[in-house]
Structure formats: C-alpha cells, structure tokens
PAPA-906897 format. One record per residue: x, y, z of N, C-alpha, C, O in turn. Coordinates in steps of 0.2 Angstrom, whole numbers, plus 5000, padded with zeros to 4 digits. Atoms other than C-alpha are relative to their C-alpha. Layout:
N
XYZXYZXYZXYZ...
END
This chain:
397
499749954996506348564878500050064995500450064991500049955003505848744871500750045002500850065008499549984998507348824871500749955002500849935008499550034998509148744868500650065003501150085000499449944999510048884877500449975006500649915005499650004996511148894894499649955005499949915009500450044995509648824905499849954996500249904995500350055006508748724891500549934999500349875000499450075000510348614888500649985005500849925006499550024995511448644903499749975007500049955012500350024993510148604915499549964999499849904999500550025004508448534908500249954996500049894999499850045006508948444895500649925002500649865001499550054993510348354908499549965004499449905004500650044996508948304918499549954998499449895000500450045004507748244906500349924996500149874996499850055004508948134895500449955008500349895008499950064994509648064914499449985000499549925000500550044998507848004917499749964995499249934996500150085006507847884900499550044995499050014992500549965003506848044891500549984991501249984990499649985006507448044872499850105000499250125001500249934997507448254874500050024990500349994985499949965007507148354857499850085000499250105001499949954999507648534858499750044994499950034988500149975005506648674850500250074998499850115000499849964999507448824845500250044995500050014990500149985004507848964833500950004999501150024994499249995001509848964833500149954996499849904998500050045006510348864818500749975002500849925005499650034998512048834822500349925007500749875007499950074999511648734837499849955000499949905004500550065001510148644830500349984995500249924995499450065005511348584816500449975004500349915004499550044994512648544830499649955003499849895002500450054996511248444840499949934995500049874997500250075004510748344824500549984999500549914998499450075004512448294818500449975006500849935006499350044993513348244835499549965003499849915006500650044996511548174843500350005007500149965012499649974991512648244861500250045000500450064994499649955001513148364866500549995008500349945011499750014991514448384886499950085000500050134997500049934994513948484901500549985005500549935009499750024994515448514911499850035006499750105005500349984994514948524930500850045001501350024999499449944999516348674937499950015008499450035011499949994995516848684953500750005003501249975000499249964999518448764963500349925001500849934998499550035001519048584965500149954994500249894995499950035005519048544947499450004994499150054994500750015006517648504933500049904998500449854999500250065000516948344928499550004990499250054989500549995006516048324909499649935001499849885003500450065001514648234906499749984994499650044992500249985006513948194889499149975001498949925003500750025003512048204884499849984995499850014990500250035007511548074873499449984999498949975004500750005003510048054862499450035001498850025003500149955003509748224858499750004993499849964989500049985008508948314842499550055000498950045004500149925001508448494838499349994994499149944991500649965006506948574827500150055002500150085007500149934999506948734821499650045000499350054995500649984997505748824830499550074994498950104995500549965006505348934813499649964997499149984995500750055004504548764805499649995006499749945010500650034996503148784815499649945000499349915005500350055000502448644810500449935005500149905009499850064997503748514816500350025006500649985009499949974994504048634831499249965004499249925010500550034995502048574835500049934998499749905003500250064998502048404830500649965005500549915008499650014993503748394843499650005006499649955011500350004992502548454858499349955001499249925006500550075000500948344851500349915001500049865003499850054997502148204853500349985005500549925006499749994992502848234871499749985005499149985006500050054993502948124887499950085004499550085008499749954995503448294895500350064997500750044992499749975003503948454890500350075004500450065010499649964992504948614898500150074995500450064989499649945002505248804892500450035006500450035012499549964997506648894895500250054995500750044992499949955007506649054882500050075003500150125000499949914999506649214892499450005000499149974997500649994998504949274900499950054991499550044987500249955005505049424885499649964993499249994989499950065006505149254870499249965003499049914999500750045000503349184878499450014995499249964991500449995006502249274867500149964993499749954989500150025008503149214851499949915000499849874995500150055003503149044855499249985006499249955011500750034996501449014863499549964996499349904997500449995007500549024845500149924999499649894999499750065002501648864841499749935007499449885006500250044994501348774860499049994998498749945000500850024998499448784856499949974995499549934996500150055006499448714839500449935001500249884999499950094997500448554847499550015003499050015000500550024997499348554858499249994997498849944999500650015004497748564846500049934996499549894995499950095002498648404838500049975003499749915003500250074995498748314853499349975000499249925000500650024998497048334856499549964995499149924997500350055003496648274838500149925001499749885000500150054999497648114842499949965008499949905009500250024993497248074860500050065005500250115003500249954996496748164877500649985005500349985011499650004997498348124885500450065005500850095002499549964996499148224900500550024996500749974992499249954999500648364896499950045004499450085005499749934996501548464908500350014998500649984994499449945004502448594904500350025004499950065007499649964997503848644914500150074999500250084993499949925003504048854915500550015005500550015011499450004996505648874920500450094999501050114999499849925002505649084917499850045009499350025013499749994993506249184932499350055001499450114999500849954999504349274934499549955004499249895004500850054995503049234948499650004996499650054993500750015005501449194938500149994997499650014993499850025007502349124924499549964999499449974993500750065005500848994921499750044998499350034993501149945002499449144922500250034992499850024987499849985005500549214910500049964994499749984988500050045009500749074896499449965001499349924996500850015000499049014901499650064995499450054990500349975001498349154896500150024991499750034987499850005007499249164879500149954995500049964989500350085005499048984873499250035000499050054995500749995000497349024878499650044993499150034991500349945005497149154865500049974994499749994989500050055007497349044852499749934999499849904993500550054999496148904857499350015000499150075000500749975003494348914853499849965009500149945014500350014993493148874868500049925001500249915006500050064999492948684867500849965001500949915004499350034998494948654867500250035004500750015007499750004995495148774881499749975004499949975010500350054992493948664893500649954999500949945004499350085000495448504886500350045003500550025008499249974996496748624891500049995007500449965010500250014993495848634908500349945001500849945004500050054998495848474909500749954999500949915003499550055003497248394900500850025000501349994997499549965002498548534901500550035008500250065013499750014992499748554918500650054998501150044995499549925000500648744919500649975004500650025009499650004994502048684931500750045001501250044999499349944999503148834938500749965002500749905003499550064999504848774942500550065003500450125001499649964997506148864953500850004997501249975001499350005002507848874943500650025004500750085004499349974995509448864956500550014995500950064995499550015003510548804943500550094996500350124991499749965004511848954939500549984993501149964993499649995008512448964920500250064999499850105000499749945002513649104915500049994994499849944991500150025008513849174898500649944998501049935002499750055003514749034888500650044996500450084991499649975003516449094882500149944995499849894994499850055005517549014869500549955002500649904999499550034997518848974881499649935006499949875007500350034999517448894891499649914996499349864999500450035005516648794875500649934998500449874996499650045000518548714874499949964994499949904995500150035004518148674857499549964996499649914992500650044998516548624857499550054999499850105002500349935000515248764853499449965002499050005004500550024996513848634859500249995010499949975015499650054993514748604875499750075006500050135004500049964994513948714893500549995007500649945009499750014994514748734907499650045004499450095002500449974994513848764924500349945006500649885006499950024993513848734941499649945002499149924999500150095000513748544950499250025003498949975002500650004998511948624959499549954996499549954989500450055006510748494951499149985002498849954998500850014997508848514962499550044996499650104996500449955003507448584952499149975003498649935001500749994996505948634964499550014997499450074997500449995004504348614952499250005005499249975010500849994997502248644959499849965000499549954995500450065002501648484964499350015001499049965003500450005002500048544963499650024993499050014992500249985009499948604943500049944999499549934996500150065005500248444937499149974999498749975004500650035000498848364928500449924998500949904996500050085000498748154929500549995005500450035009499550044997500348054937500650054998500750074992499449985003501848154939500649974999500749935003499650035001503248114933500750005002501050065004499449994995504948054939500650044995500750024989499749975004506148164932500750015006500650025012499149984995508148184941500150065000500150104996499749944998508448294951499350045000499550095003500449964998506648384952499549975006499549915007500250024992505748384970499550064997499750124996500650004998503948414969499850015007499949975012500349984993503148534983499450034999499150034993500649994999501648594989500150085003500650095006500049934998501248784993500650034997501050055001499450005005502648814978500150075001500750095000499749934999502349024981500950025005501450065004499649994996503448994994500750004997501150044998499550035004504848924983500350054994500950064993500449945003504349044971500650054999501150054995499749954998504949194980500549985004500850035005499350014998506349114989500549994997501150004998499350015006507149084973500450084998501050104996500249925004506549284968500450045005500950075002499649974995507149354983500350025006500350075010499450034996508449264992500849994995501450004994499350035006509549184978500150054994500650054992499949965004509149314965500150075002500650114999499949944995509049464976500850035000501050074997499750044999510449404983500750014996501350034999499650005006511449394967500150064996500650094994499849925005511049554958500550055005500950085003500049934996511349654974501050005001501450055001499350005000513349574975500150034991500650064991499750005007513549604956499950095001500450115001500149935000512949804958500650015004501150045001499449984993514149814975500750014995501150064993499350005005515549734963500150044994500750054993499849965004515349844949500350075003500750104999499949964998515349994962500849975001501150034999499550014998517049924967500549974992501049934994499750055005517749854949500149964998500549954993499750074999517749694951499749984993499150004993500350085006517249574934499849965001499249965000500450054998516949434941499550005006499750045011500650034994515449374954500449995007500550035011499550024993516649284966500450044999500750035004499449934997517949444966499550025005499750025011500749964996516249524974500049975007500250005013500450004996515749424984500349975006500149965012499550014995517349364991500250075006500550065012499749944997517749554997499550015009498950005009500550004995517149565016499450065001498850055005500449965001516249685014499250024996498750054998500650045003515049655000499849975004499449995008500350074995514849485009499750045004499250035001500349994992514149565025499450054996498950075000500849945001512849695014499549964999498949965000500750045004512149555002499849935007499249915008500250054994512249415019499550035004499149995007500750004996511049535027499750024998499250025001500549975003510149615013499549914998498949924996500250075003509649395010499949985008499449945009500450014993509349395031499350044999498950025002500549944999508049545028499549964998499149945002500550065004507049405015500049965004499449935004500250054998507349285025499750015006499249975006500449984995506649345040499250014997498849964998500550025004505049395029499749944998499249925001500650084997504749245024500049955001499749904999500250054994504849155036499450035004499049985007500649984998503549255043499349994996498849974999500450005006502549265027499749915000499149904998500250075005502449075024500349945006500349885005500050054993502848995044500849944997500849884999499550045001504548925038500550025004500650075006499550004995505848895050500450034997500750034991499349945004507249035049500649964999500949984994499450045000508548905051500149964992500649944989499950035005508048825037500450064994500850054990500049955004508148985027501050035000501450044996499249985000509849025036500649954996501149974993499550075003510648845030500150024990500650024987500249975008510048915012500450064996500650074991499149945002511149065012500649985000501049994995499350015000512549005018500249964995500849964993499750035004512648885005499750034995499749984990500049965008511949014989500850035001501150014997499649964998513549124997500649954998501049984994499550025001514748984995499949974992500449964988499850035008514148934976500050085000500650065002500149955004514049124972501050015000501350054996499149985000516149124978500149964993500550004991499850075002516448974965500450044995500250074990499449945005517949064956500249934992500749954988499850015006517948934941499350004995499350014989500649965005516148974935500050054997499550064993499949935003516949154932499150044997499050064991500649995002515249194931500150105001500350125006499849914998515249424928499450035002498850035000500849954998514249544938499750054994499250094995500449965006513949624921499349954999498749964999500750015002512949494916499349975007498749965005500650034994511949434935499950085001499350085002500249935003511849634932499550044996499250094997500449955006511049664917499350015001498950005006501049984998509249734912499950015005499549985008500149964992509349844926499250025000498950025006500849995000507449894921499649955001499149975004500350064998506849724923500149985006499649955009499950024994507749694939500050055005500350055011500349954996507149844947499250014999498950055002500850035002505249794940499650025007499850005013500850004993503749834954500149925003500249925009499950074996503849634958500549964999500649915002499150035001505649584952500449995008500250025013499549994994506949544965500250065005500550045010499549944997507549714972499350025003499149995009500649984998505749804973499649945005499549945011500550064999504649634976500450005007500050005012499950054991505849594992499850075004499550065009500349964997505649764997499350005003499149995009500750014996503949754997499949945004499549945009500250054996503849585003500250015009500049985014499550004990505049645021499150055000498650025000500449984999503749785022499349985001498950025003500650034999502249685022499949975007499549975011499750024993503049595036500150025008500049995013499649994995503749705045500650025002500950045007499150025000505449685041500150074997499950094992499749945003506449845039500549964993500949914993499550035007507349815021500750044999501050044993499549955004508849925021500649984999501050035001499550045000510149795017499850004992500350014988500150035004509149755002499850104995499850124989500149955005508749944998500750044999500850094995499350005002510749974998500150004994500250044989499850035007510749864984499650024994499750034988500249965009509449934976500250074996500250094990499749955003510250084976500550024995500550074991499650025003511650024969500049964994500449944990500250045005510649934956499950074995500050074989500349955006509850124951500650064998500450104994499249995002511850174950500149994993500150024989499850055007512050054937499450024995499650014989500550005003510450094930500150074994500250074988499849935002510750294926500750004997500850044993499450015003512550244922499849964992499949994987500250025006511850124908499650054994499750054988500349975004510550244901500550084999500450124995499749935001511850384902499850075004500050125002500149944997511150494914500250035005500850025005499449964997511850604926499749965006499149945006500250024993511750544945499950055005500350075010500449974997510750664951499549975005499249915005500550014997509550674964499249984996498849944996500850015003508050724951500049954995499549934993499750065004508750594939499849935004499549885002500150074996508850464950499349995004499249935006500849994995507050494959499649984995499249944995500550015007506250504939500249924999499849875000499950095002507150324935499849985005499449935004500250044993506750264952498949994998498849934996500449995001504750304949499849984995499249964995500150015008504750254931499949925000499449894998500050074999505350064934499849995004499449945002500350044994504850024951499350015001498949975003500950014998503250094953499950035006499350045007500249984996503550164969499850075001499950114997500249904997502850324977500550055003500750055009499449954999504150454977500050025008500550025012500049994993503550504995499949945004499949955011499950064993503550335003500549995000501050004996499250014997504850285016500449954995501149954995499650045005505350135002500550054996501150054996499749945004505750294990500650025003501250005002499749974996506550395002500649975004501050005006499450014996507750265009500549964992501049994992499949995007508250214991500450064997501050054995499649955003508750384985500450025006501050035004499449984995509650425002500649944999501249964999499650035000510650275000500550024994501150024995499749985006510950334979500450065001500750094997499549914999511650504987500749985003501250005001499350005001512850414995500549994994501050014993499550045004513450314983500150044995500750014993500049965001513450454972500450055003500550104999499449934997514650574982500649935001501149955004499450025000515850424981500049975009500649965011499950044994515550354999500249955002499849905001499850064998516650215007499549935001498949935003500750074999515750035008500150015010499650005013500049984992516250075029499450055001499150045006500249974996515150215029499149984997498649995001500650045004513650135016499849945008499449965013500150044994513650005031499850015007499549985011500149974993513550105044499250035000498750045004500549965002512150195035499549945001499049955004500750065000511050025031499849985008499349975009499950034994511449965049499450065005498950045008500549974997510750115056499250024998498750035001500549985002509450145045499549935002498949945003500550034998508749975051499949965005499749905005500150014997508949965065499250025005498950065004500849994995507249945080500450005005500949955006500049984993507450035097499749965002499249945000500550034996507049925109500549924999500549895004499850075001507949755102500850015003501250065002499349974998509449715112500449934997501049934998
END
C-alpha cells in the first residue's frame, strides 16, 4: 500500500488486511512507519451520528519509502498493491514502482495490479506513462503484458485527523462506515482478485465521473456555499435548507448528464444522491468545508469536478447552473485565498487562468454573473432564484 495516509490506512489497508492480505505500507512519514512497526495494528474507528465502532488492523508493517531499495523489493514481492499519495506525489514515487517492478521481472513474470486510488480521470495514462519512463523497451512489452493499471473510485470520506479524534492513538483513523470500492474490471491483467468490499465493473468511465461529478462536485459546491455562510463544519452546510436545495440540484444537473452520456437509469443515479446527502450531513465525522475546500486551483481545473461537470451538462444538453452557482462560489474562495479583490476583472483573469474557459462563452458568462452576486453580498433566496431562472427551458411544464 503506497501511501499510509488517511485513505491508504483508513480505507485500503482495512480492505486488504480483511481479505487475509498481510498489507505493508509504504511511506515517507517516519513517525508512523515506526508506530506501524512497533504495534504490527493499528484501529480505524467507523463514525456514524449513532455512535462509532473501532476495528483494529492486524498484521501490518511499514517501509520507508526513502530506502528505495526496500520500498522496491516491497512491490517486487506483492500479491496486489494499491497507491493512495496525492495525484501531485505520482511522479516521485513511479521511479521506485518501476524498479520493483524490474525485480519482479528478474524473479518471475507474475501478474500485479495496482490499485490508483488518486481522485484524476486517467490516472493509469498518467502513472503508465511515468513508470514507462524508466523502463527500457523489452520491460515495457512485460509491463504490457504483466502489469494491470486498475483505477479505482474512492467513496470513502476521511477528514483531517485531529488529536481529539486520534483519542490517544496517533496511528488510529477515523472515517465513515461507507466500505465499497468501485475498481476497472477491465485493467486487470490475469485473475482478479477477491478483495472486501471492491466491486469490479465494466465501462468504469462511468464510475469515474460519477464519483468526479456527482459525489465530489457535490461536496466542494456545499463546502464553498458554507464558507459563504460561516459554517466550519460539512454537515452545518449541508444541513442548512438551503444549501441542501442548491448542491441537490447542482448533483441532479450531473445526474441528468450522465445518465444521458452513459444510458444509466436516472433513478439509479437519484437513489445515489440521496444517500451521498445523508453521509455528507454525518455530524460525528466533523469533517470541515476548509478542507473538502481546499486547492481551490485544482478543483476549478479544465476537467476537475466544478469545470469537468459543467462541461460534461453542456455536452449533453443539460443547462448547469446549479453547478455554475457553486463554481462561483468556489472562485469566491479562490480570490479570497489568493488575496485579491472580488472584482469583476479579477474574477474573469482567475476564472480564465484555472479553468480554461473562454471568457466569451455562455459557461464564462453564467459563472461570473453568478460571482457578482455573490460579491455585492446577495441573499442565498435570491442566488436561488437566479440559478432557477437561469436554467430554466421554455417549453417544459
């Protein structure tokens, strides 16, 4: 498991060690690759409004992902393996994935897959293409053949971990009881394998962008609303009715998409809101719209959650202006973080710089009208009133 972080151990690492895996985490924080060696467990308590439950993970144990060496004879010796480091963190550990990999090949040509559990569509093209770089031509035809990218759709939410959380314990996570992890059943190479709690599909884009621009959309757009509003916590947000009714239809606007996009039944997609809506209230996860927030330049990206769903309604058909509310409110937070003034020509240059769009398309233009409200201090009644009309079609009764 590269990465013994918040998904890495609170999630991953829980799955792996339930299906009889011994797990060996690899990672650069030293404190709790010592913690992992000396206790061989660690507990993830599952959090939920009626209570918490701890479970402990046993037979566990760390490498620290500076000895390259015993980071790659970790992945040359792997039944299965899994990153979870942060899309930006691919590049430095690829170098190491391909030298295990180069050992594997010395001792046998056995199947690995690699779980890429980083919130980025084409996350395999991506760390395909960076292992790659470091293989000569005869190991990348093995890799073709013996090496299985498999993307992976992360529901499980992890907050930051406090101290009060840790309850004494500084290996100890806490997360939500959420436990399915939707993986590409067509990357794998050989026999896949049974692991708890992951459910292998087929046409995985779909899964993909359902995670990107339903569940994550979704998420940013109440954490932006509640910062507009004060709130700290997720669930302060998303309890407020009002939020509720922007990001519920900014997460219908996707859903409609793609369901059209990819022939999926709307109902299914509806049943799927309603219940991200209810873990996103879960007021003992305290999870903060700072951090489902943060890196506002990343989650305003050309194909990130905010832009990506935009474009994806637009492709469709689908008017987005539930979901360009939120983005508005994202480039609120955005000019607020960088320090700049919430101007119109401020806000039009940030908008242009991150997203990518063209200052003169209607995506642009309904974007910056929404940051003018928000910007003269506009009530969430008349924000509402404004996305309602804005996407509204004559003609539907």
């Amino acid at each position: 498991m590269y990465g013994a972080g918040n998904i890495g151990r609170g999630f991953i690492g829980q799955l792996f060690a339930a299906s009889g895996y011994e797990v060996t985490f690899i990672d650069v924080a030293e404190p709790i690759i010592d913690g992992i060696n000396r206790e061989g467990r660690y507990p993830v308590r599952l959090l939920s409004d009626s209570g918490s439950v701890d479970r402990w993970i046993e037979g566990v144990k760390a490498v620290n992902g500076r000895d390259t060496e015993k980071a790659a004879e970790a992945i040359a010796a792997a039944d299965i393996m899994a990153t979870a480091v942060g899309v930006r963190v691919l590049p430095f550990i690829a170098p190491v994935i391909a030298e295990g990999i180069k050992k594997r090949f010395v001792k046998n040509e056995n199947c690995l897959n690699i779980i890429i559990c980083e919130n980025l569509i084409d996350a395999h093209k991506m760390l395909e293409k960076l292992i790659k770089e470091n293989l000569n031509e005869h190991e990348q035809g093995l890799f073709d053949k013996h090496i299985g990218l498999v993307e992976a759709s992360i529901g499980r939410m992890v907050p930051i971990q406090t101290q009060e959380m840790q309850d004494g314990n500084p290996l100890r996570i806490c997360t939500e009881t959420y436990g399915f992890l939707p993986v590409d059943k067509d990357a794998f190479k050989g026999d896949i394998p049974h692991i708890e709690g992951m459910c292998p599909f087929s046409q995985f884009d779909f899964y993909i962008q359902r995670k990107l621009f339903i569940h994550n959309m979704g998420h940013a757009v109440a954490s932006y609303l509640g910062m507009l509003r004060g709130d700290d916590y997720l669930y302060q947000a998303i309890r407020r009715g009002d939020i509720l009714y922007i990001v519920q239809n900014a997460m219908l606007e996707s859903a409609l998409a793609l369901s059209a996009k990819f022939n999926i039944p709307p109902s299914d997609l509806h049943w799927h809101i309603r219940d991200l809506l209810r873990r996103f209230s879960n007021r003992a996860l305290k999870d903060t719209c700072a951090r489902v927030g943060g890196d506002t330049t990343r989650k305003l990206g050309p194909r990130d959650r905010l832009i990506g769903a935009i474009r994806c309604c637009g492709e469709q058909g689908i008017s987005p202006a539930f979901i360009s509310l939120g983005c508005a409110a994202a480039l609120f937070r955005h000019l607020e973080e960088k320090q700049q003034p919430q101007t119109p020509e401020a806000a039009a240059k940030a908008l242009a710089e991150v997203s990518g769009l063209d200052l003169v398309s209607p995506e642009a233009a309904r974007i910056l009208s929404f940051h003018s409200l928000i910007s003269r201090q506009a009530d969430f009644p008349e924000l509402i009133t404004a996305a309602a009309e804005a996407g509204f079609k004559p003609g539907i009764i």
